[in-house]
N, CA, C and O atoms as a MOPAC input file, in Angstrom:
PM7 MOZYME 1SCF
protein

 N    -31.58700 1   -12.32600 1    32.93500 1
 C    -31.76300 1   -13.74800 1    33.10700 1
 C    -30.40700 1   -14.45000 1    33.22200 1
 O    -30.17000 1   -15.31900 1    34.06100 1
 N    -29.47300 1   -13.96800 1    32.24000 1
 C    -28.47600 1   -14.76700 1    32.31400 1
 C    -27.54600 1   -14.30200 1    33.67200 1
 O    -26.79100 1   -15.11300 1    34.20900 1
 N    -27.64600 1   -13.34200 1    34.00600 1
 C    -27.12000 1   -12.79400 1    35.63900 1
 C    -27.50200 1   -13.92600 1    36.79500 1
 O    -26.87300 1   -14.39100 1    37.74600 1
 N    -28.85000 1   -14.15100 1    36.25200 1
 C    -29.39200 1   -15.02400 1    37.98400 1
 C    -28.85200 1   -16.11100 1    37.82300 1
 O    -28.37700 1   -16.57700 1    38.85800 1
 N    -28.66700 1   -17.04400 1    36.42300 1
 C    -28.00500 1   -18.55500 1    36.39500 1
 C    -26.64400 1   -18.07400 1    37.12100 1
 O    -26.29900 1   -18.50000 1    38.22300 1
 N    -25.80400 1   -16.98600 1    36.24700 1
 C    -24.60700 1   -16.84200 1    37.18400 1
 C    -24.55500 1   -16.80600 1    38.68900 1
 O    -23.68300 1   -17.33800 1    39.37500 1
 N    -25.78300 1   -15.98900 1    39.20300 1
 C    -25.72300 1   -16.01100 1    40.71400 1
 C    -25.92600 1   -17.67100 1    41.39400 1
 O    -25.11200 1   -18.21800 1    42.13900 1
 N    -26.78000 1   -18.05700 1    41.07600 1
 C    -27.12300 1   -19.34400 1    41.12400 1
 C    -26.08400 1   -20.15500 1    41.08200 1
 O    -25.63300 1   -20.43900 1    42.19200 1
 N    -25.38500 1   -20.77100 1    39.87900 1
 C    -24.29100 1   -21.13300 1    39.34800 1
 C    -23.21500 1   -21.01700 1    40.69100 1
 O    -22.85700 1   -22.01500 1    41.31800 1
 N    -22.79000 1   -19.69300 1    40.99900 1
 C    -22.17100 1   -19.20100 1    41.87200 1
 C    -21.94000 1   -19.76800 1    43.20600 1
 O    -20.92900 1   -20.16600 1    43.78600 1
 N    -23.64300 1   -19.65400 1    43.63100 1
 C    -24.09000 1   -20.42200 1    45.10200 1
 C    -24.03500 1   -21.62200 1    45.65100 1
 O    -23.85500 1   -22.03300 1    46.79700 1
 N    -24.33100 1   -22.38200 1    44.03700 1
 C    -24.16500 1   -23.74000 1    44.26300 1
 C    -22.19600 1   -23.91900 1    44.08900 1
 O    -21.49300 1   -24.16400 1    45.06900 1
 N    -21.88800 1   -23.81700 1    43.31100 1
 C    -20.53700 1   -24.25500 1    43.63700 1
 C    -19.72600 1   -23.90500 1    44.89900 1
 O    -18.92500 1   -24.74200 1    45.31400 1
 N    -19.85600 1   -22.86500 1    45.46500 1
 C    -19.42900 1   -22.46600 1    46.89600 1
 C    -20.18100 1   -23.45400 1    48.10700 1
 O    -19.69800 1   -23.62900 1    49.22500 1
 N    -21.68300 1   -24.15000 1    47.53500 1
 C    -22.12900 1   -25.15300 1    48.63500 1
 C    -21.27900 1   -25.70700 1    48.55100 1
 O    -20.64000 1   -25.85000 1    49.59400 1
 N    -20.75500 1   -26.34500 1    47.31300 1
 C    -20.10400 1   -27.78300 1    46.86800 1
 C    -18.44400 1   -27.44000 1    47.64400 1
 O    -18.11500 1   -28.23600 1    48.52300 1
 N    -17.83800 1   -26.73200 1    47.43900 1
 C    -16.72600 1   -26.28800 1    48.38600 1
 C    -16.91400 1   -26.73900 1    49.41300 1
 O    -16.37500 1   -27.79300 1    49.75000 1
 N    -17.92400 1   -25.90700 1    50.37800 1
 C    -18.01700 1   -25.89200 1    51.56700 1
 C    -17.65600 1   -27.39400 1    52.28700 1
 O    -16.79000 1   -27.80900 1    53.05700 1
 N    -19.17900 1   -28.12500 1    51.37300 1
 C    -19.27200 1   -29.62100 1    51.87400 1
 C    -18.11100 1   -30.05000 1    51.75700 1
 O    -17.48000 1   -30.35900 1    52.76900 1
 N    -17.69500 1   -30.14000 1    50.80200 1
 C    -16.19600 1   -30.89100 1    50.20000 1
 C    -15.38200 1   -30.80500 1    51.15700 1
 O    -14.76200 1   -31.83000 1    51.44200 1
 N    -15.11100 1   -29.45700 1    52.01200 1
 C    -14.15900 1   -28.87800 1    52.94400 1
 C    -14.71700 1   -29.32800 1    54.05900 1
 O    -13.73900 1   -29.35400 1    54.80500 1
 N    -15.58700 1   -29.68800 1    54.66200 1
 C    -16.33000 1   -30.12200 1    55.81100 1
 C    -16.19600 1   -32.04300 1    55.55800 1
 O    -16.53300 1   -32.77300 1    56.49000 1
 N    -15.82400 1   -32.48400 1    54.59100 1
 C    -15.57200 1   -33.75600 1    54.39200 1
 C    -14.34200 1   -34.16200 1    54.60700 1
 O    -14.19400 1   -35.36800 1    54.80600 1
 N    -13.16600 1   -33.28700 1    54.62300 1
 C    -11.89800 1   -33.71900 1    54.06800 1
 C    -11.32000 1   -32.88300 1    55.45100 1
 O    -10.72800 1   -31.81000 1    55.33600 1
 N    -11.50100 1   -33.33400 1    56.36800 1
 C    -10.61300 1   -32.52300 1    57.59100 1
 C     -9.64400 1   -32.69200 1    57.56700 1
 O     -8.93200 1   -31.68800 1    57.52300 1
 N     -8.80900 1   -34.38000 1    57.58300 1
 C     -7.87900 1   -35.50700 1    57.49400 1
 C     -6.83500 1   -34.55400 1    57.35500 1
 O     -6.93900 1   -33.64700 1    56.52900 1
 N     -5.72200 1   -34.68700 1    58.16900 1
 C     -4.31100 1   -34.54400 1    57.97700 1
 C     -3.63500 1   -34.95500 1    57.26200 1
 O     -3.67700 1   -36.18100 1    57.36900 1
 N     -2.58300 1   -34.48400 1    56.09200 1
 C     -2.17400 1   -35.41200 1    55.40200 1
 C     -0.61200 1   -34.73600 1    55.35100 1
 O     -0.36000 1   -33.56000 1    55.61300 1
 N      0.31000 1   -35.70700 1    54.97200 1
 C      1.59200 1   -34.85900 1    54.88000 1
 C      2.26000 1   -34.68500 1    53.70900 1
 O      2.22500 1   -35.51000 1    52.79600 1
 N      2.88300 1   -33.63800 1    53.67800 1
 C      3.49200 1   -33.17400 1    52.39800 1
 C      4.66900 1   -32.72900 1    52.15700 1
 O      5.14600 1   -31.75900 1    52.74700 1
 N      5.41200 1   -33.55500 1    51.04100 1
 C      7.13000 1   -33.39600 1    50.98900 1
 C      7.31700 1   -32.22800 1    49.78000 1
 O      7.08200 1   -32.50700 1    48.60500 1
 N      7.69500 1   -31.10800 1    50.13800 1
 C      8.10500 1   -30.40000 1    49.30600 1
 C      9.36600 1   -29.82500 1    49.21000 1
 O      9.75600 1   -28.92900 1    49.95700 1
 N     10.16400 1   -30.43500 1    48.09500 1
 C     11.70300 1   -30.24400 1    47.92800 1
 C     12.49000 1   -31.12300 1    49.34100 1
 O     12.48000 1   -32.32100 1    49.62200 1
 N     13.20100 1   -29.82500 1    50.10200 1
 C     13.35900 1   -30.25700 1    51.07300 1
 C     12.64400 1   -30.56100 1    52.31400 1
 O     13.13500 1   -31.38600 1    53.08400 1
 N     11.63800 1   -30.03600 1    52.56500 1
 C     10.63700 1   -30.04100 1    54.01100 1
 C      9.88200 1   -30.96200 1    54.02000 1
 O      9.87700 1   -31.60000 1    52.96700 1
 N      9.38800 1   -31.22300 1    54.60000 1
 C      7.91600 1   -31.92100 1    55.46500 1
 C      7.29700 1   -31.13700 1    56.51800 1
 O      7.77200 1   -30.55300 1    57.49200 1
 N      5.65200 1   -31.32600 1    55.90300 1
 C      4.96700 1   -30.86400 1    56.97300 1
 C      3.74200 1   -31.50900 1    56.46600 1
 O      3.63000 1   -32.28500 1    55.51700 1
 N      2.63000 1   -30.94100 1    57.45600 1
 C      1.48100 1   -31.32200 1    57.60100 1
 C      0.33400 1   -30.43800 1    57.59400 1
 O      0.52100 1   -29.65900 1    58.52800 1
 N     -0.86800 1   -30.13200 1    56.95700 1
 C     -1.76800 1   -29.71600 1    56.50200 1
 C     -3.19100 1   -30.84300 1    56.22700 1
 O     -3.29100 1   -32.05900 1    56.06200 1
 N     -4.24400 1   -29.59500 1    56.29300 1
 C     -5.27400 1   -30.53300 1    56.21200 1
 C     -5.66000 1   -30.27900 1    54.56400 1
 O     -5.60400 1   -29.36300 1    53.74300 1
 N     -6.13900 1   -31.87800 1    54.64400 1
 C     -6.34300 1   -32.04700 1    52.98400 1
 C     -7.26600 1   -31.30000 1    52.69400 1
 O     -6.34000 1   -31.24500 1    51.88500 1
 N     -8.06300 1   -30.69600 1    52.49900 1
 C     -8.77800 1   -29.70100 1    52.28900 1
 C     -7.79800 1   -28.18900 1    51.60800 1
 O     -7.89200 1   -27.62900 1    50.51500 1
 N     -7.04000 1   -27.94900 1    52.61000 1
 C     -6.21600 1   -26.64600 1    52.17900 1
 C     -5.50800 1   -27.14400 1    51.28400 1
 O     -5.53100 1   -26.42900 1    50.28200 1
 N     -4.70400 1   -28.29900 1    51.13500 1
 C     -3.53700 1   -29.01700 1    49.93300 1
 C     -4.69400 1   -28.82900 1    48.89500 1
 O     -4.23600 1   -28.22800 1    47.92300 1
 N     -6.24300 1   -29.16700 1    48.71000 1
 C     -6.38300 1   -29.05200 1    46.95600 1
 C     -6.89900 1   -27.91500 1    47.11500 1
 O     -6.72000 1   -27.38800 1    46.01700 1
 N     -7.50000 1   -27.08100 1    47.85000 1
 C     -7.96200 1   -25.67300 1    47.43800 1
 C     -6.95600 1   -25.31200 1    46.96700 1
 O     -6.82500 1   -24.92600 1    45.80500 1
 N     -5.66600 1   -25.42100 1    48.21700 1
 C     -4.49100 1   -24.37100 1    47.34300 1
 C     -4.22800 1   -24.82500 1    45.82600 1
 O     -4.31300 1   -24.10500 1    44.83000 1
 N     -3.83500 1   -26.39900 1    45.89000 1
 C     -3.66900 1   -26.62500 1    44.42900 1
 C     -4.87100 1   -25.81900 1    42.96000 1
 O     -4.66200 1   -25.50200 1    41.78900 1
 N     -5.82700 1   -25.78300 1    43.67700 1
 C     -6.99700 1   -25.17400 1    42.56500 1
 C     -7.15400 1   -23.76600 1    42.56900 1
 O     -7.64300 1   -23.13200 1    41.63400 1
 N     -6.70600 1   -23.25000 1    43.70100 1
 C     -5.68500 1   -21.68400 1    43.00800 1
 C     -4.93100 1   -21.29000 1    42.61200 1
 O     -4.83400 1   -20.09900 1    42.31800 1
 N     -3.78200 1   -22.46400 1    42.38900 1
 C     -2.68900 1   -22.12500 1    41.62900 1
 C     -2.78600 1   -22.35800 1    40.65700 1
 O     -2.11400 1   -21.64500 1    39.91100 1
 N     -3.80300 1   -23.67200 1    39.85200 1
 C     -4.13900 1   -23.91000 1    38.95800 1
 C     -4.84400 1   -22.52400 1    38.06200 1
 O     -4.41100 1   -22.08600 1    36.99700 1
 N     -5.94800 1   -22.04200 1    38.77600 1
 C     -6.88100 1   -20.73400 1    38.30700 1
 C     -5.44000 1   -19.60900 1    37.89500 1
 O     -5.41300 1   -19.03000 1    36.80900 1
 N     -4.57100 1   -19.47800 1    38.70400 1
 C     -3.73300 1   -18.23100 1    38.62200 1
 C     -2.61200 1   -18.80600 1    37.17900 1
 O     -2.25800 1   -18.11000 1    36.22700 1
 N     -2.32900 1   -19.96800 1    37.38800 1
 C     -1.64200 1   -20.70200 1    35.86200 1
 C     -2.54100 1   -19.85500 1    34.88500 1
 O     -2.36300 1   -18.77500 1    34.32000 1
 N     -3.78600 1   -20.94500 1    34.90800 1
 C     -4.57900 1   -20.66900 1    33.64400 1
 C     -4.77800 1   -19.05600 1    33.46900 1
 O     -4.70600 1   -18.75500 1    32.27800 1
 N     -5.05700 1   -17.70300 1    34.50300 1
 C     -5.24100 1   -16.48800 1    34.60300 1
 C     -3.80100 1   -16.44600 1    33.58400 1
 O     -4.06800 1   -16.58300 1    32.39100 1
 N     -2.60900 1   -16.30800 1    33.84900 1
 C     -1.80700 1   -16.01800 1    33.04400 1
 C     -1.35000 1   -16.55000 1    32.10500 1
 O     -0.44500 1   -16.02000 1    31.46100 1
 N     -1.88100 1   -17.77800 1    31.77900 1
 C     -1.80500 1   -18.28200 1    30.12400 1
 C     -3.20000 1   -17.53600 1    29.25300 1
 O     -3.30200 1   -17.15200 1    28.08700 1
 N     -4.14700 1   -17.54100 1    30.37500 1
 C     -5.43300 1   -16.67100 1    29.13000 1
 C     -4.95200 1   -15.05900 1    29.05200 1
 O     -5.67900 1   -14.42800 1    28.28400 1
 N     -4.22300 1   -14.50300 1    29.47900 1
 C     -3.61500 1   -12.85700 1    29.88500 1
 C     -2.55100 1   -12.80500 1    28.55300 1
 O     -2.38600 1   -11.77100 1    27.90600 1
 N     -1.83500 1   -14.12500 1    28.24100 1
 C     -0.87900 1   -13.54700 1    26.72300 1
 C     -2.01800 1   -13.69800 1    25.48600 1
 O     -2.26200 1   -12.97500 1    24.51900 1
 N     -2.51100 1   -14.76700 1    25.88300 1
 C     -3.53300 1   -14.66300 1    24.25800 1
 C     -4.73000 1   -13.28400 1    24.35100 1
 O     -5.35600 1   -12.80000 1    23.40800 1
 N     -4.76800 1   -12.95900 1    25.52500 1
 C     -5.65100 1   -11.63800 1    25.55000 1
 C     -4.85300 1   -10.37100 1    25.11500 1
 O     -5.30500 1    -9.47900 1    24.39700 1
 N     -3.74200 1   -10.41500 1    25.59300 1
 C     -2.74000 1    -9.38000 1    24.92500 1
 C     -2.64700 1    -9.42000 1    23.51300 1
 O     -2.68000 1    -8.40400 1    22.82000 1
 N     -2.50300 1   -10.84700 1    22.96600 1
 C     -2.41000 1   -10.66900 1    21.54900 1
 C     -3.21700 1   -10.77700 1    20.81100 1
 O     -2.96700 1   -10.84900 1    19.60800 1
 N     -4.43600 1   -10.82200 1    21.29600 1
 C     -6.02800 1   -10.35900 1    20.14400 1
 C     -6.03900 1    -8.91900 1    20.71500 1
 O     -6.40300 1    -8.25900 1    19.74200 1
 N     -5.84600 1    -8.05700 1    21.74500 1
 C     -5.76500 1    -6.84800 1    22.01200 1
 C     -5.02800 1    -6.09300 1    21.14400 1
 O     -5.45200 1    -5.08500 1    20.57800 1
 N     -3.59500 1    -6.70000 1    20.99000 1
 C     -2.59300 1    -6.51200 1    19.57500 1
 C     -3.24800 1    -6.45700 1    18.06300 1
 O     -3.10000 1    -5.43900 1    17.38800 1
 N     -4.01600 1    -7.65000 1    17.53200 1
 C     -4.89100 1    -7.89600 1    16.61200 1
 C     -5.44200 1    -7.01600 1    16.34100 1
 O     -5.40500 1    -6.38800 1    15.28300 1
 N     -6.19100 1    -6.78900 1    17.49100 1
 C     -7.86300 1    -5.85300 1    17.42600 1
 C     -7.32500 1    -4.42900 1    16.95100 1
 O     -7.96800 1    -3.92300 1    16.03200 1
 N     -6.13900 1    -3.64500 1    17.48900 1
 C     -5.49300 1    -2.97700 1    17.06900 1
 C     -5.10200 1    -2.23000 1    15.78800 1
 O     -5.25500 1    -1.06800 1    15.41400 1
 N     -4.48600 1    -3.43400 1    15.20100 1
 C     -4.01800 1    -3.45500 1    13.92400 1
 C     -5.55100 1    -3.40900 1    13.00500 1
 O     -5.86300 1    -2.63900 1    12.09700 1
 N     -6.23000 1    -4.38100 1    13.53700 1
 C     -7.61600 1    -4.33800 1    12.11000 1
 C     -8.65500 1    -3.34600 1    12.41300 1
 O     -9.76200 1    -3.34500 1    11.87300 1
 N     -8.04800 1    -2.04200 1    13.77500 1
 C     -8.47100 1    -0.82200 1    13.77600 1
 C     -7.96500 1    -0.30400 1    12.76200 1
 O     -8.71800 1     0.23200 1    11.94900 1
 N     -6.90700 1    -0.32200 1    12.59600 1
 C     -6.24300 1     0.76500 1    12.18300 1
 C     -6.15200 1     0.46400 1    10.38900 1
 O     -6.01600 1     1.36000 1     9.55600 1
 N     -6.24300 1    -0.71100 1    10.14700 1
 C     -6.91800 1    -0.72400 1     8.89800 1
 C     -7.78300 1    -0.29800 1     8.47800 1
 O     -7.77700 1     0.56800 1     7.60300 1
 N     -9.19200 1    -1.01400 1     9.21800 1
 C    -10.15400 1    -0.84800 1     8.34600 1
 C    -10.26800 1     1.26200 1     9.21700 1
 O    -11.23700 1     1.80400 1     8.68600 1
 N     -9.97700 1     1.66900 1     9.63600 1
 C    -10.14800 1     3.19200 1     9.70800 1
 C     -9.13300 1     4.04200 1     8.39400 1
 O     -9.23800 1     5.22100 1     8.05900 1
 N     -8.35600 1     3.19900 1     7.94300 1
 C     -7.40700 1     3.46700 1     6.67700 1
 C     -8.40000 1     2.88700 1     5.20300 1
 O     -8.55500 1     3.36700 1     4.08100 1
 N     -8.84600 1     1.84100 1     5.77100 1
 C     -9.95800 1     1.38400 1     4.62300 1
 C    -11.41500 1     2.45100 1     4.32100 1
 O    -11.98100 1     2.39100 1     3.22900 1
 N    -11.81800 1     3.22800 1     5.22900 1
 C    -12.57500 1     3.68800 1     5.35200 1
 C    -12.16300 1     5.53400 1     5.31400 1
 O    -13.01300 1     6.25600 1     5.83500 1
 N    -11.03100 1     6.15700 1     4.77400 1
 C    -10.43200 1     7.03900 1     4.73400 1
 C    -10.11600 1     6.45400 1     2.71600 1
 O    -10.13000 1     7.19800 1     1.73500 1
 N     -9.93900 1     5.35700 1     2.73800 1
 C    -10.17900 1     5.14500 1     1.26700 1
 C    -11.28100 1     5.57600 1     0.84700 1
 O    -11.41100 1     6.51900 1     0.06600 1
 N    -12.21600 1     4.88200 1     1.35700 1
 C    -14.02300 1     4.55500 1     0.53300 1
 C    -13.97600 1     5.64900 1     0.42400 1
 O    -13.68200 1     6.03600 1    -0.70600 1
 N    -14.30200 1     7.03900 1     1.81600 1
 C    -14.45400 1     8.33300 1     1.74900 1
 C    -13.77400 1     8.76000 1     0.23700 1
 O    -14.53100 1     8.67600 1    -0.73000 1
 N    -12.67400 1     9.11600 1     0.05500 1
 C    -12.02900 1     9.73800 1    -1.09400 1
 C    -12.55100 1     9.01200 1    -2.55200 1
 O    -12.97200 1     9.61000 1    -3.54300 1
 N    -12.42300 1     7.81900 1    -2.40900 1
 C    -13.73700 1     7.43400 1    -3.59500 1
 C    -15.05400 1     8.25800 1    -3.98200 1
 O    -15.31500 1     9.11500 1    -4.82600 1
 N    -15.62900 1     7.72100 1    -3.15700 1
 C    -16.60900 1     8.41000 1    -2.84800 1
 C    -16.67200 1     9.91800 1    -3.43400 1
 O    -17.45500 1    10.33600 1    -4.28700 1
 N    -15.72800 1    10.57400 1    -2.81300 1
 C    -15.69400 1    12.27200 1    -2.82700 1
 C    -15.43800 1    12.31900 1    -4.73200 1
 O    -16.08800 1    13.07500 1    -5.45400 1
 N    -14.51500 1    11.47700 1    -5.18200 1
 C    -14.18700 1    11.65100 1    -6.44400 1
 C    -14.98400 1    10.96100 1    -7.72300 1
 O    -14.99700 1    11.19600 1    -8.93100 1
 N    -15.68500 1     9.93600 1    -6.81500 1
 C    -17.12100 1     9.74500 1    -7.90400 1
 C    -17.99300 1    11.02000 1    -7.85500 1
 O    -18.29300 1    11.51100 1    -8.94300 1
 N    -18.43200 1    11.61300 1    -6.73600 1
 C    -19.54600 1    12.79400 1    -6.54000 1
 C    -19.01200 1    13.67200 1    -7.42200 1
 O    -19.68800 1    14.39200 1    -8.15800 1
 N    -17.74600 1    13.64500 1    -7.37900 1
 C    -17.35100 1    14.89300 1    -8.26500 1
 C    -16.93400 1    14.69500 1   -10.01200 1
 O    -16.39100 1    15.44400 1   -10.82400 1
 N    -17.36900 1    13.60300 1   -10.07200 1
 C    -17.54400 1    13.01100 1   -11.52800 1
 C    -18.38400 1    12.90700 1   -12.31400 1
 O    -18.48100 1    13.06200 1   -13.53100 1
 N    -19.68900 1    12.31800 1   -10.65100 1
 C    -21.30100 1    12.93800 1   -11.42700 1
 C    -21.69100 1    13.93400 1   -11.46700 1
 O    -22.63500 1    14.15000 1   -12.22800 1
 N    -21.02700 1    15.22800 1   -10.49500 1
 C    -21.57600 1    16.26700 1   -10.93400 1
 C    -20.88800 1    16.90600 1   -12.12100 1
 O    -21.65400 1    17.63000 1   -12.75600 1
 N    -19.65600 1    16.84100 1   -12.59600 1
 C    -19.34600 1    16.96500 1   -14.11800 1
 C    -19.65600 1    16.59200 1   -15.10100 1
 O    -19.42700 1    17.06900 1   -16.21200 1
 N    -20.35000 1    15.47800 1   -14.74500 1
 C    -21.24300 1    14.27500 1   -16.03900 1
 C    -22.30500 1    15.36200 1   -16.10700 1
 O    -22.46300 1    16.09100 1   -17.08700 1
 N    -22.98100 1    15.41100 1   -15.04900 1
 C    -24.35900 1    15.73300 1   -15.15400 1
 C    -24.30000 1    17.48400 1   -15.95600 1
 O    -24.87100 1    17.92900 1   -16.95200 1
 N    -23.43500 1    18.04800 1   -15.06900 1
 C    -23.21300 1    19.16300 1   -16.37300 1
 C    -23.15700 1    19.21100 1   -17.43900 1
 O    -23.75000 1    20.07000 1   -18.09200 1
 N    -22.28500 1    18.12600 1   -18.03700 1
 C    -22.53200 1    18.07600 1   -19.43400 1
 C    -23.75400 1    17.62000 1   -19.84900 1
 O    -24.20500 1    18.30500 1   -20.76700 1
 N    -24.44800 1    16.71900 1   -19.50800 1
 C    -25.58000 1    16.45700 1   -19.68900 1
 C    -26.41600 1    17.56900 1   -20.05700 1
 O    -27.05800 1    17.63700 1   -21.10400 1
 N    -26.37400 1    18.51500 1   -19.06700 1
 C    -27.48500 1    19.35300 1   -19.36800 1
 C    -27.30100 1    20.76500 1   -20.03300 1
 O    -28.18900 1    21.61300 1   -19.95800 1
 N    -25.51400 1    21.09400 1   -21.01700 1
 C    -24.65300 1    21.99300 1   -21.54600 1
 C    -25.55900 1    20.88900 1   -22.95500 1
 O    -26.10900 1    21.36900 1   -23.94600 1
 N    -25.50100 1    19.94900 1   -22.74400 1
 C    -26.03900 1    18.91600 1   -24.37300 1
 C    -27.46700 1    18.76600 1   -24.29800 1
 O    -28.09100 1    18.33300 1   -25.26700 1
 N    -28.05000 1    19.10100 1   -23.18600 1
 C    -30.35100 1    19.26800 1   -23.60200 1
 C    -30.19300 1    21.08000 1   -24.07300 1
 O    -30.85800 1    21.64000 1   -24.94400 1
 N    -29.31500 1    21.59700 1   -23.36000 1
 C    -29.41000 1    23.44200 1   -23.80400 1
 C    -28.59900 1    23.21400 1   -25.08900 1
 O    -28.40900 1    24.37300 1   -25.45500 1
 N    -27.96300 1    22.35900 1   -26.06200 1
 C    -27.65800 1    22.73500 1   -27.23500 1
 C    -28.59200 1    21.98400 1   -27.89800 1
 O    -29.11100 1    22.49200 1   -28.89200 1
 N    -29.00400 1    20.57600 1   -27.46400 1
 C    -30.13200 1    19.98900 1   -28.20400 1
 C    -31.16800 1    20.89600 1   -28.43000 1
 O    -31.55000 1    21.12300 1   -29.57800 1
 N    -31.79700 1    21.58800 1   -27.18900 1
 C    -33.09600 1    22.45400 1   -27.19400 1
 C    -33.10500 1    23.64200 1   -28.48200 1
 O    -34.07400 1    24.03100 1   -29.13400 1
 N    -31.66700 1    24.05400 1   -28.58300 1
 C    -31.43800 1    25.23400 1   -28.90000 1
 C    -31.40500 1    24.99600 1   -30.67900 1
 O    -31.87100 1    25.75100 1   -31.53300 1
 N    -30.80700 1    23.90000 1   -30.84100 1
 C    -30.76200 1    23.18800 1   -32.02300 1
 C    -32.13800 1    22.91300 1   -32.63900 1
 O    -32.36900 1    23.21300 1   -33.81100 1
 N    -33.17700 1    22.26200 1   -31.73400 1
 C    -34.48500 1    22.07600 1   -32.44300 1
 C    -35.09900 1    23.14000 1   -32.25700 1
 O    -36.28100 1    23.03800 1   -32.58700 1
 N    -34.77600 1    24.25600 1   -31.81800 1
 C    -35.78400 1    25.73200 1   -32.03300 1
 C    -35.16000 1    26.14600 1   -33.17300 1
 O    -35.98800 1    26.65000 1   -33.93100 1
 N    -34.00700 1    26.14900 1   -33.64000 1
 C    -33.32600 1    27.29200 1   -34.76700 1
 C    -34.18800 1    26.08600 1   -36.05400 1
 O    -34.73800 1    26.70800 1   -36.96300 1
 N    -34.30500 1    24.58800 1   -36.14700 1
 C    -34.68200 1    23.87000 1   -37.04700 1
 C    -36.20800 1    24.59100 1   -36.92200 1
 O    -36.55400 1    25.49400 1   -37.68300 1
 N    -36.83100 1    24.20200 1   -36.14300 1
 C    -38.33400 1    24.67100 1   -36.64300 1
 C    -38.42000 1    25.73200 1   -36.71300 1
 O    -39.45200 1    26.11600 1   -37.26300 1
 N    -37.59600 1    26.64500 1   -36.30300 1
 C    -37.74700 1    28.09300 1   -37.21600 1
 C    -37.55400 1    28.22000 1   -38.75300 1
 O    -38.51700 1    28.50200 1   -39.46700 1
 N    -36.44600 1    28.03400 1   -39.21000 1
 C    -36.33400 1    27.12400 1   -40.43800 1
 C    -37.03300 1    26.49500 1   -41.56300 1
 O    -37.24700 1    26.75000 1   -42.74800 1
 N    -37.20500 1    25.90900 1   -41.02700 1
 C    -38.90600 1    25.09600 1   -41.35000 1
 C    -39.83500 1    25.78800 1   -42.26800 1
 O    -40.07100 1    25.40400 1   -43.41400 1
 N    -40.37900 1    26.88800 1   -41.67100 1
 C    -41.78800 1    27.64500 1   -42.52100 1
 C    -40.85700 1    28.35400 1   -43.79500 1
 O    -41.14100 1    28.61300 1   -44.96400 1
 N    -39.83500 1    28.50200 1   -43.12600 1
 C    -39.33800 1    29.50600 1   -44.43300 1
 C    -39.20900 1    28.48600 1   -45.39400 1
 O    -39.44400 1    28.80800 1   -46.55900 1
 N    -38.87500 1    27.29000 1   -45.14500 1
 C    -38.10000 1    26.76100 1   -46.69800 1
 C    -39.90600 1    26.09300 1   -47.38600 1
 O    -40.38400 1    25.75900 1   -48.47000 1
 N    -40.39900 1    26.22100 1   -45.80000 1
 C    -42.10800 1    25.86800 1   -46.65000 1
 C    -42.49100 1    26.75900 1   -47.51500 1
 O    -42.93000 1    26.36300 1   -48.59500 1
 N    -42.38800 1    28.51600 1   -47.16100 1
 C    -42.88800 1    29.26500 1   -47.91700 1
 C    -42.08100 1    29.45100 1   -49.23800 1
 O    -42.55400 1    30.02900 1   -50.21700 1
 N    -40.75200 1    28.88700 1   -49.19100 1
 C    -40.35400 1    28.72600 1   -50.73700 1
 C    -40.28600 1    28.14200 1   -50.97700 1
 O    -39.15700 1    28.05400 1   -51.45900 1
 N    -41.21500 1    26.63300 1   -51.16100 1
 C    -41.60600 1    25.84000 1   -51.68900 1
 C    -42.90200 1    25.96300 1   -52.38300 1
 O    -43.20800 1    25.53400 1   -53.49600 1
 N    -43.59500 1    26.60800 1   -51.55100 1
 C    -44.97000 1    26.94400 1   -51.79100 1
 C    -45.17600 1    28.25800 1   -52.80200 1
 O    -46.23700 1    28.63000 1   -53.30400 1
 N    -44.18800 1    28.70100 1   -52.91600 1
 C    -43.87300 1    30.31900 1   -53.99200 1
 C    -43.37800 1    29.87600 1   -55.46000 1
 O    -43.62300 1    30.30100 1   -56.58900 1
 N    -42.50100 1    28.74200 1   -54.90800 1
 C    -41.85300 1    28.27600 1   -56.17100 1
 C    -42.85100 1    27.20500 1   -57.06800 1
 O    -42.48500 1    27.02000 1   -58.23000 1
 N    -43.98600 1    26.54300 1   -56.64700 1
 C    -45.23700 1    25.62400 1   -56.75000 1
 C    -45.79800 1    26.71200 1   -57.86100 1
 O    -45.77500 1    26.56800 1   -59.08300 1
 N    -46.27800 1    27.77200 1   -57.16000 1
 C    -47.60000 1    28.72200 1   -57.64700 1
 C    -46.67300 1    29.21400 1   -58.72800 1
 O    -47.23900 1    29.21900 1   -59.82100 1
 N    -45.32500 1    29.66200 1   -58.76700 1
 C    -45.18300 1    30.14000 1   -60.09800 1
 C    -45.10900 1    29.24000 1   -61.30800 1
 O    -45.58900 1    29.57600 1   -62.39100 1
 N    -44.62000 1    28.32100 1   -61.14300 1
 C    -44.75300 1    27.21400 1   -62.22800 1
 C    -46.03100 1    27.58100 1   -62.99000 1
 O    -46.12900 1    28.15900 1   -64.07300 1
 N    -47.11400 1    27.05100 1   -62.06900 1
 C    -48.46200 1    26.78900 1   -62.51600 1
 C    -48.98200 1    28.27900 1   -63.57700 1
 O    -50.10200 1    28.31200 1   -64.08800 1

C-alpha cells in the first residue's frame, strides 16, 4: 500500500513539473560572476532545485556517516554486553549446580541420620520396657 501512494505521489509531482515547465518558456537573463547569458526560466529553477537536492544529498550523507559511526560503536557494545550476560550466566549455572549438590549430599545425610535414629529407637524401648518389669 504504501508503494502505490509513492508511485502516485511520484506521478503527480512530475505532472506538476511538466505543467510548470510548459508555463515558464520566457527567456530570462542571467549574470553570473563575470558572464551574461540567457536561458529559459524553466531550466534556471529546475537547475536551481538540483543543486539544492545535491546540497541537501550531501549535508544528509555526513549525518548518515555519523549514525553509521554510532550504530557501530553500540554494536560493539552491546555484543561486549552480551559476552558479559553469557559469562554470568555460565557462572550462576555453575553455582546452582554446586548448591544443588549440596543440597542433596544434606537429604543423603538427613535420610541417613533419621534411619540410624529409628533404629535406635526400639532398642532404648526395649530397655525401658526390661527395666519397668524388673522393678515390679
Amino acid at each position: 500500500m504504501k508503494e502505490q501512494w509513492k508511485v502516485i505521489a511520484i506521478i503527480m509531482l512530475l505532472i506538476l513539473v511538466v505543467v510548470f515547465a510548459l508555463q515558464n518558456t520566457n527567456v530570462v537573463g542571467i549574470d553570473f560572476f563575470f558572464t551574461q547569458f540567457e536561458v529559459s526560466l524553466v531550466l534556471v529553477v529546475l537547475f536551481s532545485i538540483l543543486v539544492g537536492v545535491i546540497i541537501g544529498m550531501i549535508a544528509s550523507m555526513s549525518a548518515i556517516q555519523s549514525n553509521r559511526k554510532k550504530n557501530k560503536e553500540l554494536e560493539k557494545q552491546l555484543s561486549k554486553e552480551k559476552h558479559n550476560h553469557s559469562n554470568t550466566a555460565i557462572e550462576k549455572d555453575a553455582t546452582i549446580a554446586e548448591l544443588r549438590s549440596k543440597v542433596e549430599e544434606q537429604e543423603r545425610v538427613s535420610r541417613n541420620t533419621i534411619s540410624v535414629e529409628t533404629e535406635e529407637k526400639p532398642e532404648l524401648n526395649e530397655d525401658v520396657a526390661t527395666d519397668t518389669t524388673e522393678e515390679v
